[in-house]
C-alpha positions in Angstrom: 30.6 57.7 2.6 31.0 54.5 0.8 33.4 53.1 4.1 31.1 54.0 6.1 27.4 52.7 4.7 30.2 49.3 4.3 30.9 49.3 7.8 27.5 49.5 9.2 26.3 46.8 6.8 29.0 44.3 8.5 27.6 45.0 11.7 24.3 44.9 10.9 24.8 41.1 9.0 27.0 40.4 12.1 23.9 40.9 14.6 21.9 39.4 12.3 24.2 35.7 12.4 24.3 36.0 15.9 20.7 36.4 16.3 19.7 33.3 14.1 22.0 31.0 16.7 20.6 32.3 19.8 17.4 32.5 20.8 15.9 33.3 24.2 11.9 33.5 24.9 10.4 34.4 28.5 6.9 33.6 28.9 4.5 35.1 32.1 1.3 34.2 33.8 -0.3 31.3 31.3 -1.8 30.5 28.3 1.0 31.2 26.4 1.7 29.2 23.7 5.4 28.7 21.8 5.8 27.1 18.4 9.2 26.5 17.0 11.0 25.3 13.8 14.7 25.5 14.0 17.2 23.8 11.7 21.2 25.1 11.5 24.1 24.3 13.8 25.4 25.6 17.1 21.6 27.0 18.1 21.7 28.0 21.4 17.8 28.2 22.8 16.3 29.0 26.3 12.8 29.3 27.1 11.5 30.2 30.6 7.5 29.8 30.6 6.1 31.2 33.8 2.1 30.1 35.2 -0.2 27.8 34.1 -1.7 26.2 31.2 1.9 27.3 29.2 2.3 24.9 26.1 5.7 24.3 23.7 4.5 22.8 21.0 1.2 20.5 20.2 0.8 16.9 19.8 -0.4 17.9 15.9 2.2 21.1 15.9 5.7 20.2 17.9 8.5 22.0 18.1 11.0 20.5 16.1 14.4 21.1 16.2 17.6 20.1 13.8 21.2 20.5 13.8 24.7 19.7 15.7 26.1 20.9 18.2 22.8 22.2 19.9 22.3 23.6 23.4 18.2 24.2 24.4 17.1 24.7 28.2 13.5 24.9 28.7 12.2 26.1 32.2 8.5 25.8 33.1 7.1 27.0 36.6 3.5 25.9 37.4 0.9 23.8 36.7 -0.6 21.7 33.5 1.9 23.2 31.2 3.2 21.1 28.2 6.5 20.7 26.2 6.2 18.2 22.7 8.9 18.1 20.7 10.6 16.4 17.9 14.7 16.3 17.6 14.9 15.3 14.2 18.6 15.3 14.3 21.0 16.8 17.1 24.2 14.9 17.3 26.7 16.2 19.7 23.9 18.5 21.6 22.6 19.4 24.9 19.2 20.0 25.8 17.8 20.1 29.6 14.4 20.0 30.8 12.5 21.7 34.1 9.3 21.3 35.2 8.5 22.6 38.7 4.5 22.3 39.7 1.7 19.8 39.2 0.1 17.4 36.2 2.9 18.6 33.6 3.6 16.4 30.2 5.8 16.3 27.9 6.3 13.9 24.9 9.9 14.2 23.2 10.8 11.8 19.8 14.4 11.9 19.4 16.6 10.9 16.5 14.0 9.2 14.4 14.9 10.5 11.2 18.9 11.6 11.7 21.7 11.2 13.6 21.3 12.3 17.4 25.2 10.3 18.7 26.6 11.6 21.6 23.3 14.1 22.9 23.1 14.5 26.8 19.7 15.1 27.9 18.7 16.2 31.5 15.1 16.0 33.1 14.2 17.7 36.3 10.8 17.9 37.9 9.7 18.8 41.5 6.0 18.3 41.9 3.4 16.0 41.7 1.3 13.7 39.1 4.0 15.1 36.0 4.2 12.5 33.0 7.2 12.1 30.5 7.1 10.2 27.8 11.2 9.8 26.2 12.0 8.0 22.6 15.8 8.1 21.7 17.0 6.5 18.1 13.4 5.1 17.0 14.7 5.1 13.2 18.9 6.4 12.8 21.3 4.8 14.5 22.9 6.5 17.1 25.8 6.3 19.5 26.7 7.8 23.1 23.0 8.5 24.3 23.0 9.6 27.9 20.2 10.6 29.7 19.8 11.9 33.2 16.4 11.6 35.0 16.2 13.7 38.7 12.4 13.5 40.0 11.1 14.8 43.1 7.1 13.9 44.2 4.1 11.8 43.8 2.7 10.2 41.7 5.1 11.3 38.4 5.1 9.0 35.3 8.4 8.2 33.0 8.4 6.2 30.1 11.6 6.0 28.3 12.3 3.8 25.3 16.5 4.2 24.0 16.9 2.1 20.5 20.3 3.7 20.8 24.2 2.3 20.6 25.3 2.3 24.2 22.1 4.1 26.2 23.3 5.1 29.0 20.2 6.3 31.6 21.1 7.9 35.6 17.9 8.0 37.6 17.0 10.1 40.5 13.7 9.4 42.5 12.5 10.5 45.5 9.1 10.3 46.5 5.8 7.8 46.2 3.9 6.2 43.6 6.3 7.1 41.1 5.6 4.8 37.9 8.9 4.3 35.8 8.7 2.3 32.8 12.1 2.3 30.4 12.9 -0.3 27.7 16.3 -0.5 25.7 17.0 -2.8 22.4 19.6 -3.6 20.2 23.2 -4.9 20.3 24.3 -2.4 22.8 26.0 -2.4 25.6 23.2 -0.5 27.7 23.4 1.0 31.3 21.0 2.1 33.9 21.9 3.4 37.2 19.1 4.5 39.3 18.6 5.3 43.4 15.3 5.1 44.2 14.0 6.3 47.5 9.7 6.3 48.9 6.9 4.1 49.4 4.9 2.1 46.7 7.1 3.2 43.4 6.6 1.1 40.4 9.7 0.6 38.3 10.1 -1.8 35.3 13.4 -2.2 33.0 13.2 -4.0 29.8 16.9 -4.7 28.1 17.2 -6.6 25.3 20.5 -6.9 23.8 21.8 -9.6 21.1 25.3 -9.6 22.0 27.0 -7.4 24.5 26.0 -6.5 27.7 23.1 -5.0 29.9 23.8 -3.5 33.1 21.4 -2.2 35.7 22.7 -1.0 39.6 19.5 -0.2 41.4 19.8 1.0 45.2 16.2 1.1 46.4 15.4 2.2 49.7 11.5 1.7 50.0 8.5 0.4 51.2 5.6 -1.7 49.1 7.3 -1.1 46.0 7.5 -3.1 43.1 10.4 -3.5 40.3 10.9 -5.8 37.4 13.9 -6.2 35.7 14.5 -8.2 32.7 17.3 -8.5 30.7 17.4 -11.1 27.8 18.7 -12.1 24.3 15.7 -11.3 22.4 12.1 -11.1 23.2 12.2 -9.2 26.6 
């Protein structure tokens, strides 16, 4: 009856709503490749891509992804894979990062044409010659940026530039010939907090801050390594 055909439709649109918010891929062995547009609040996204050669997102097709109150985790197992995305807006939202195997990249541009304030992003990666590439706030103003680093190997690349209101970055690294380059601008109030534990790691930290203040507590326990630090007014 009429009741009826009513209340299946309601379920039906219900399952529907829920389905556009959550999303959840699993990808095997390799070649597998993911591309994703996503706009809308309260997405919730995991993606687990399993072998080698796995890619989300291209450097002329990223994933993109827009809208508050966001929550993506993206797991990668193996070797060469590749994650590219672009967070054109994600204020208030979550998104963590694993990589576990060998000569992994990913390239993420964050915030550069809307509002990304207080996003918390986490990057984890146990393996070896693994390069990140990390822009936060290149064109929108943003507040609250934290971002949380944990690598595990040799010879792993970072290089991080927050253009962020109050970038706050926690570091992690254990291993040798870790290169970690990370630069941070504007009137700020910046903070990096990084232990760094191996032999030969290069680590150099740009701040640049008109008018409040940079902080940087660095406990290094290594051998033939070599850091830079400079913090100025301008110019940096």
């Amino acid at each position: 009856g009429t009741s009826t055909t009513q209340a299946w439709e309601k379920r039906m649109n219900k399952i529907i709503g829920l389905f556009a918010i959550v999303l959840s891929f699993t990808a095997f062995a390799g070649n597998n490749d993911l591309y994703i547009t996503q706009t809308g609040t309260g997405l919730t996204l995991t993606i687990d891509q399993i072998g080698a050669t796995n890619t989300v997102g291209t450097s002329g097709a990223r994933a993109t992804l827009s809208g508050t109150s966001m929550t993506v985790d993206i797991d990668q197992i193996g070797d060469t894979n590749s994650f590219l995305a672009s967070i054109l807006q994600g204020n208030s939202s979550s998104w963590t990062w694993r990589v576990t195997g060998d000569s992994n990249t990913g390239t993420f541009a964050v915030g550069a044409t809307g509002d990304v304030q207080n996003s918390d992003f986490d990057y984890i990666t146990v393996g070896d010659s693994n390069t990140f590439s990390w822009t936060q706030g290149a064109a929108a103003t943003a507040t609250g940026g934290n971002q949380d680093f944990a690598i595990n190997g040799t010879s792993n690349a970072y290089v991080g530039t927050c253009e962020v209101v109050g970038c706050i970055n926690n570091w992690t690294i254990s291993g040798n010939s870790n290169d970690i380059t990370t630069t941070q601008t504007g009137s700020a109030d910046h903070q990096i907090t990084a232990t760094l534990t191996g032999s030969s790691n290069t680590v150099t930290i740009d701040q640049t801050d008109t008018s409040s203040t940079n902080v940087v507590n660095l406990i290094s326990t290594t051998t033939n390594g070599t850091i830079d630090v400079d913090q100025c007014a301008s110019g940096c």
